[in-house]
Structures are given as C-alpha cells and as structure tokens.
DSSP file (Angstrom, degrees, kcal/mol; ACC not computed):
  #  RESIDUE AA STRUCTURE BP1 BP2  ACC     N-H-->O    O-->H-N    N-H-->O    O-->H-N    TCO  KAPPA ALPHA  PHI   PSI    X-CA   Y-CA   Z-CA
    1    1 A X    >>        0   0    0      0, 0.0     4,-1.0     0, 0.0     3,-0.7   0.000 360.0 360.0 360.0 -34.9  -78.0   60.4  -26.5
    2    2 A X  H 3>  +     0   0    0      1,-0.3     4,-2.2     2,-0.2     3,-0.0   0.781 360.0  53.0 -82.0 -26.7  -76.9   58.7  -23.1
    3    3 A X  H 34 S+     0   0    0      1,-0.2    -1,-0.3     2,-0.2     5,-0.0   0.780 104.0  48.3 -73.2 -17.7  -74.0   57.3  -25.3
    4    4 A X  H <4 S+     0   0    0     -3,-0.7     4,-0.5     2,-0.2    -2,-0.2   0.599 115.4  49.7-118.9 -21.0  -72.9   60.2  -26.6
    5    5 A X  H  X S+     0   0    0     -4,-1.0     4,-4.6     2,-0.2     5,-0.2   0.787 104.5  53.6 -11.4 -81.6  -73.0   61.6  -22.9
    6    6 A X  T  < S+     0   0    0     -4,-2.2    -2,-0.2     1,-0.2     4,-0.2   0.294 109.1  54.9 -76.2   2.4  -71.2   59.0  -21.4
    7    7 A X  T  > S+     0   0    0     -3,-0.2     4,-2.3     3,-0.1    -1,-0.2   0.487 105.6  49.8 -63.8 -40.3  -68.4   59.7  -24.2
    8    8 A X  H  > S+     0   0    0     -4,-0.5     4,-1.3     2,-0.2    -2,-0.2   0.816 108.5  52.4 -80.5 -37.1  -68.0   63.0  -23.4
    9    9 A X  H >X S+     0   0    0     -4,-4.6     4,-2.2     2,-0.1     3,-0.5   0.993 107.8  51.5 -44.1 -58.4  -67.6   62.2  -19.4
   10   10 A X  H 3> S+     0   0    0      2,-0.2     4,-2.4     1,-0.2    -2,-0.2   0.944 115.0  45.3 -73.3 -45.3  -64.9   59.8  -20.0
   11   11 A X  H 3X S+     0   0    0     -4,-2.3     4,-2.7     1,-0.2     5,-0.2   0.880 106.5  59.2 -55.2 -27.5  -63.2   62.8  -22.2
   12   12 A X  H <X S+     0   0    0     -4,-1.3     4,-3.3    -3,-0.5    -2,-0.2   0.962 110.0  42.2 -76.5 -52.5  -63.8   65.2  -19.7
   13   13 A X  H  X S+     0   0    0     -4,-2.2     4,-2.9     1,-0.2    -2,-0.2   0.994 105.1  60.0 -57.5 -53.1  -61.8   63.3  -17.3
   14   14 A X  H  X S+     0   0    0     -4,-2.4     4,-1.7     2,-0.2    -1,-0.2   0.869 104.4  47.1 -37.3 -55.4  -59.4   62.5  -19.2
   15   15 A X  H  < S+     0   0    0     -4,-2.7     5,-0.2     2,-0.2    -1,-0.2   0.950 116.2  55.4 -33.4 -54.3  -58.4   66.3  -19.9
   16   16 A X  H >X S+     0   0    0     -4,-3.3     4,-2.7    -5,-0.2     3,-1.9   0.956 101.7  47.9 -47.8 -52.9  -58.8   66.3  -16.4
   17   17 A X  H >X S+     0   0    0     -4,-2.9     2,-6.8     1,-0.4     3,-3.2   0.909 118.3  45.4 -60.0 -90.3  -56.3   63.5  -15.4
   18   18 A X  H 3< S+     0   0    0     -4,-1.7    -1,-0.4     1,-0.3    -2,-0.1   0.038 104.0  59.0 -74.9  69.1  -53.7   65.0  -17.7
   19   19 A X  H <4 S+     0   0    0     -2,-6.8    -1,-0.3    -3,-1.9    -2,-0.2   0.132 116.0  33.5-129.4 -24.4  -54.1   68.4  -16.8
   20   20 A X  H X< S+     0   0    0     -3,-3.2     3,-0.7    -4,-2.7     4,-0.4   0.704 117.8  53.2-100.3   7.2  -53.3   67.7  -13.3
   21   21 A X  T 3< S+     0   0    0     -4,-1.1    -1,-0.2    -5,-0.2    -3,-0.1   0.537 108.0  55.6 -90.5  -3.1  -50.7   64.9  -14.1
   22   22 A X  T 3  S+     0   0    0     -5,-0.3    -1,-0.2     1,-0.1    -2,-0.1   0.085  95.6  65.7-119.9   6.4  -49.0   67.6  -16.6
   23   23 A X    <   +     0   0    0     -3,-0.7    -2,-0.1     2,-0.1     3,-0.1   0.458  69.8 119.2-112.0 -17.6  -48.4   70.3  -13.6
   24   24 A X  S    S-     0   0    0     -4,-0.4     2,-0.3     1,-0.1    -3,-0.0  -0.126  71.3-112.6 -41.6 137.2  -46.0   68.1  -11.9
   25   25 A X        -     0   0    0      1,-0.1     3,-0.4     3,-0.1    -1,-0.1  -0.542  25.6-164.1 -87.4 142.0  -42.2   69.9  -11.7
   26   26 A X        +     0   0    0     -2,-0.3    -1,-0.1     1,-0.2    -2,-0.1   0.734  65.4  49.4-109.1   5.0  -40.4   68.4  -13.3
   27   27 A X  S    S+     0   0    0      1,-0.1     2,-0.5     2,-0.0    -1,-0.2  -0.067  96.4  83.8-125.8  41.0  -36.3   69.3  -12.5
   28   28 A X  S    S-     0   0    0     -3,-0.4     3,-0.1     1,-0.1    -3,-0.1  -0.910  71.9-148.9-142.2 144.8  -36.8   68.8   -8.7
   29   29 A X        -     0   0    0     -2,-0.5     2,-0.3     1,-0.2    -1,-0.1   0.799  65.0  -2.9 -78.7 -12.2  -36.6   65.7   -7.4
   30   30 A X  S    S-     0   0    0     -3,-0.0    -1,-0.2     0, 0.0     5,-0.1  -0.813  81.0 -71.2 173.5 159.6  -38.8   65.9   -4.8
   31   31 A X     >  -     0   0    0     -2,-0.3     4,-1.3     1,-0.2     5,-0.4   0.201  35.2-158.6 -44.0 101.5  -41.2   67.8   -2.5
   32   32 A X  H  > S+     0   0    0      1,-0.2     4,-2.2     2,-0.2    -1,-0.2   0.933  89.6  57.3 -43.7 -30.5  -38.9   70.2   -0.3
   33   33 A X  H  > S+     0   0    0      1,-0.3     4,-1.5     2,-0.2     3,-0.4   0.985 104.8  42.8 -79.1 -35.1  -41.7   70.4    2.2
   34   34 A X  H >4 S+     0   0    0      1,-0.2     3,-1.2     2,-0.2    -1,-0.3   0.925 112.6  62.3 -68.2 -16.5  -42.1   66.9    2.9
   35   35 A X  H 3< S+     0   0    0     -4,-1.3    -1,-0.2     1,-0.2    -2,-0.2   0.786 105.4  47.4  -6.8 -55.1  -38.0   67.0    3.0
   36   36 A X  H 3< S+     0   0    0     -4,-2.2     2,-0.3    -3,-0.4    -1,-0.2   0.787  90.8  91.6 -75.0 -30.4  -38.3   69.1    5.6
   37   37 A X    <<  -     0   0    0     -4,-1.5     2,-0.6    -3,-1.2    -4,-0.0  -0.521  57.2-169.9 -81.3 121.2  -41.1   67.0    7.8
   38   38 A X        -     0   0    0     -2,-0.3     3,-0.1     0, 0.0    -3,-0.1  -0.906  15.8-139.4-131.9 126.3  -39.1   65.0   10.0
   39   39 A X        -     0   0    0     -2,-0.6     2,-0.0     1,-0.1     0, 0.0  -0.283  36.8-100.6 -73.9 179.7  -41.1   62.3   12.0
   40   40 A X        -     0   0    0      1,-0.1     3,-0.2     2,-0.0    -1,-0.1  -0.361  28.4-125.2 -91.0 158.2  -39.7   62.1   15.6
   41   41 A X  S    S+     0   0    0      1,-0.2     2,-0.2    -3,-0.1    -1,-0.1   0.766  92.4  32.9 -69.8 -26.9  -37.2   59.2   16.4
   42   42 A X        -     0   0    0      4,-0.0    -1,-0.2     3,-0.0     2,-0.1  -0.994  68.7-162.4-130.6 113.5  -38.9   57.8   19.1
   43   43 A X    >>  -     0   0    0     -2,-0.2     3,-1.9    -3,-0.2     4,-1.6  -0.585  46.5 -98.3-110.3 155.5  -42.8   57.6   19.7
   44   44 A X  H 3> S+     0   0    0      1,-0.3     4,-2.0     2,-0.2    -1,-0.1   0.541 121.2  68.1 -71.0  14.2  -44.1   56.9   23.2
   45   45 A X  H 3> S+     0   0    0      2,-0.2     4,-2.8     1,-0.2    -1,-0.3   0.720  98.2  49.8 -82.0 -24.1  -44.5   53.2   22.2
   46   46 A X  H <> S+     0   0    0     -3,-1.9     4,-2.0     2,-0.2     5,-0.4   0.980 111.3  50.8 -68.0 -45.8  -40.9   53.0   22.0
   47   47 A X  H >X S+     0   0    0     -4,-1.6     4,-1.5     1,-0.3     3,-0.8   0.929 117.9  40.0 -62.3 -45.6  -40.9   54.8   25.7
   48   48 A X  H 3X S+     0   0    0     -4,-2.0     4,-0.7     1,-0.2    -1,-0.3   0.871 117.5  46.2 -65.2 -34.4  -43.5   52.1   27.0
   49   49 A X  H 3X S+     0   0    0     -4,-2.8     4,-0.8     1,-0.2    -1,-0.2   0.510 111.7  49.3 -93.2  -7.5  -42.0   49.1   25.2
   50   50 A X  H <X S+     0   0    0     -4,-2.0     4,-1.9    -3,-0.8    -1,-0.2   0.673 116.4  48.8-105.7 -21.1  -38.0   50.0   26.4
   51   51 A X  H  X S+     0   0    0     -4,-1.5     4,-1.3    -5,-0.4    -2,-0.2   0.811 105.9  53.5 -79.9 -19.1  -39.8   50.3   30.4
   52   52 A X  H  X S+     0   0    0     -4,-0.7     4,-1.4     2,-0.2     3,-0.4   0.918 116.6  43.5 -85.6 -45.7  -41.7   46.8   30.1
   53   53 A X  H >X S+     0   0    0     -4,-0.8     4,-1.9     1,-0.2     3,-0.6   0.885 112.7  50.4 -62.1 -35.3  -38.0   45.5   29.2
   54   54 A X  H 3X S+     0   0    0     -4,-1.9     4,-1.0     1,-0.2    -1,-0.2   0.722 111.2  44.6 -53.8 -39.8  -36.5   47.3   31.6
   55   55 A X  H 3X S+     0   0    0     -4,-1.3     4,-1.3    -3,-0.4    -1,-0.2   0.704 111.4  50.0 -78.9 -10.8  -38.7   46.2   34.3
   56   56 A X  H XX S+     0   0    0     -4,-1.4     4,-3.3    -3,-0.6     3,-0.6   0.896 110.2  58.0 -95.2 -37.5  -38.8   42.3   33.5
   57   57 A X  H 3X S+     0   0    0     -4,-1.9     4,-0.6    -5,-0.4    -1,-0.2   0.773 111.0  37.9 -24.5 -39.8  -34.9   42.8   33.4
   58   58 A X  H 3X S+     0   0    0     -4,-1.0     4,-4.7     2,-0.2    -1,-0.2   0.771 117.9  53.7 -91.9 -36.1  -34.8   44.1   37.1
   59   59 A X  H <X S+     0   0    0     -4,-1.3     4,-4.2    -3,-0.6     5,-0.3   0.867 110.5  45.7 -65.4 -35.0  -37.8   41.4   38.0
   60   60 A X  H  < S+     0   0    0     -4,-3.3     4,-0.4     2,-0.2    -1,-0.2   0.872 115.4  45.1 -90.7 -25.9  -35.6   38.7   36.6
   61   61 A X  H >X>S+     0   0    0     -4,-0.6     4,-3.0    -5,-0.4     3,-1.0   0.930 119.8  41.8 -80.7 -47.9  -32.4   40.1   38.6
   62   62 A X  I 3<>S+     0   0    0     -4,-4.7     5,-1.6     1,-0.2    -2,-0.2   0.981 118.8  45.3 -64.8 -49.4  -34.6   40.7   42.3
   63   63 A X  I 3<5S+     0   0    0     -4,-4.2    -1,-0.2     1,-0.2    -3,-0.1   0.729 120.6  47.5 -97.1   7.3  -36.6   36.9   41.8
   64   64 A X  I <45S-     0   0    0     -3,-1.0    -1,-0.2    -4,-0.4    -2,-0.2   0.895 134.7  -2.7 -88.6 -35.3  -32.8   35.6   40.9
   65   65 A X  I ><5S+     0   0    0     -4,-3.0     3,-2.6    -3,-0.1    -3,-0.2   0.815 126.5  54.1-100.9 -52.0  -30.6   36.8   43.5
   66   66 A X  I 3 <S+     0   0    0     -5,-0.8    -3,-0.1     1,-0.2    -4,-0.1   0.782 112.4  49.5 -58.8 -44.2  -32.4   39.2   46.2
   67   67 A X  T > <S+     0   0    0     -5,-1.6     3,-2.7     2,-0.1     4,-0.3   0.691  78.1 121.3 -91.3 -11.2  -35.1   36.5   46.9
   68   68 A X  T <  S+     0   0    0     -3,-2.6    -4,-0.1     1,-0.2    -3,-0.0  -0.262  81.2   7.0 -53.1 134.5  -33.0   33.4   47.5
   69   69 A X  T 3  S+     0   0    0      1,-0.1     4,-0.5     3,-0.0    -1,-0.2   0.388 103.5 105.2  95.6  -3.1  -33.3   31.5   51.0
   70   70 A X    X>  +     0   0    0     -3,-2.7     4,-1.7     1,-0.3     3,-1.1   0.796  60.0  69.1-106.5  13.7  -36.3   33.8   51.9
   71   71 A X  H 3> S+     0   0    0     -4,-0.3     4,-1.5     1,-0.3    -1,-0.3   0.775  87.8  64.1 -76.6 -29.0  -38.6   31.8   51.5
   72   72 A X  H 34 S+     0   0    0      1,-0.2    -1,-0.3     2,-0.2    -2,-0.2   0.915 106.6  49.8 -68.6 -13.8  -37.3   29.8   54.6
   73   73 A X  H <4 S+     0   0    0     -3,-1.1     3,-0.4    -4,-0.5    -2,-0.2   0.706 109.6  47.7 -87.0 -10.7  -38.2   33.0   56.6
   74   74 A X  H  < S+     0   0    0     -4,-1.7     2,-0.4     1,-0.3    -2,-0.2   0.824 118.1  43.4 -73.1 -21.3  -41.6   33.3   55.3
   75   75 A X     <  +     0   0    0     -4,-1.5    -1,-0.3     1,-0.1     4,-0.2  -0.819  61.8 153.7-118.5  68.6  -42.3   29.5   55.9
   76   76 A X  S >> S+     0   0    0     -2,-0.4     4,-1.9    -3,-0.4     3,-0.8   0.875  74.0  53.7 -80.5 -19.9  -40.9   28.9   59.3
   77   77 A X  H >> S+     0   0    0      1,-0.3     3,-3.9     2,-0.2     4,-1.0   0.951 117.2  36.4 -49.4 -89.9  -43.4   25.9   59.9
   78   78 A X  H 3> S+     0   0    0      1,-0.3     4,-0.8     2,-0.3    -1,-0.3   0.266 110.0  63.5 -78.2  -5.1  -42.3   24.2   56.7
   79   79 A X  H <> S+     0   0    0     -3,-0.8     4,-1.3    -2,-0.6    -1,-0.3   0.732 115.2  34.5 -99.1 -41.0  -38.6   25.3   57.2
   80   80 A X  H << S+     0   0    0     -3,-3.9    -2,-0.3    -4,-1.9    -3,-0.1   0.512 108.0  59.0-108.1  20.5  -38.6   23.2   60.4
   81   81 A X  H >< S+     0   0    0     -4,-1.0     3,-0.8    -5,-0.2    -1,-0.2   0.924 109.8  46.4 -90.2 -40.7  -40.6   20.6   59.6
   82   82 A X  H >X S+     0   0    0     -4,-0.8     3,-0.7     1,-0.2     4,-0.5   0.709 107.3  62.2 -63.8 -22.5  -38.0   19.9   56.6
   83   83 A X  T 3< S+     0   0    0     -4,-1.3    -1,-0.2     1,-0.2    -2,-0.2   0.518 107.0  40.2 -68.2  -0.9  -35.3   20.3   59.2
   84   84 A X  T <4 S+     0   0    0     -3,-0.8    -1,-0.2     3,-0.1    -2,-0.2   0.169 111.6  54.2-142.2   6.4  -36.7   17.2   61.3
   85   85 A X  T <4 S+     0   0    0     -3,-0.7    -2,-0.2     2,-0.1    -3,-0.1   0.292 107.6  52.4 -92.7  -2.3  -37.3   15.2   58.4
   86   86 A X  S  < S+     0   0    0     -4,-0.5    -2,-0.1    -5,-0.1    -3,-0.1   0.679 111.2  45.7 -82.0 -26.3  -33.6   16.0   57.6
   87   87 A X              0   0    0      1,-0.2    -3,-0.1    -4,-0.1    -2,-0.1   0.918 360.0 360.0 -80.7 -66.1  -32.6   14.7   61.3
   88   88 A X              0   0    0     -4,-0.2    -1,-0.2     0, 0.0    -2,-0.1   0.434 360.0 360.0 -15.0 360.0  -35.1   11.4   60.7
C-alpha cells in the first residue's frame, strides 16, 4: 500500500513539474518586466570606495610636497643641534 502511494506522489509531481514547465511563452525571448528593471550604475560602495581613493591621492600629494622642510620648524632643538654637528 505505502508503495503504491509513494508511486502515485512521484506521478503527481511529475504532472506538476510539466504543467508549470509547459506554461512557459514560448515566441518571446524574454521577460519584458525584468527588461525593464534597470539596476542603478553606481551603488554607494562605488561612492565610498572612489572617496577612500580620492583621499589617499590628496594625502600622498600634502605628505609629498606641502610637508617638506617642516619638520625643521616643528623640531627646532634637533634642527640646531644638527646644525652644530654640521659646524663640528
């Protein structure tokens, strides 16, 4: 009995499967609506990842030019202490 059951499930799906595999259109080539869905070009990952470039870009121009030589005014100890080993 359980066999004869468990034959008649597996048919019953089976109907199933091709009755929705058999509704499918079949002279258009694909779904207009997803056609229509268009995802956006740019996601805000793009926005975070194009500012992190931007910023190491600007870091790498300030720690290349803007900062040369100021370290001798931040260090005036050490600015003249190499000036009077320079004299030596």
């Amino acid at each position: 009995m359980q066999r004869v059951a468990g034959v008649a499930l597996l048919m019953a799906l089976a109907v199933l499967a091709y009755a929705c595999a058999s509704n499918l259109p079949r002279d258009v080539a694909s779904n207009p609506a997803a056609l229509a869905q268009h995802a956006p070009e740019r996601s805000f990952e793009h926005k975070i990842e194009a500012n992190a470039r931007d910023m190491l870009k600007e870091g790498k121009q300030i720690f290349r030019y803007d900062t040369f030589g100021s370290d001798r005014a931040l260090f005036p100890r050490a600015e003249a202490r190499a000036q009077r080993r320079r004299e030596s």
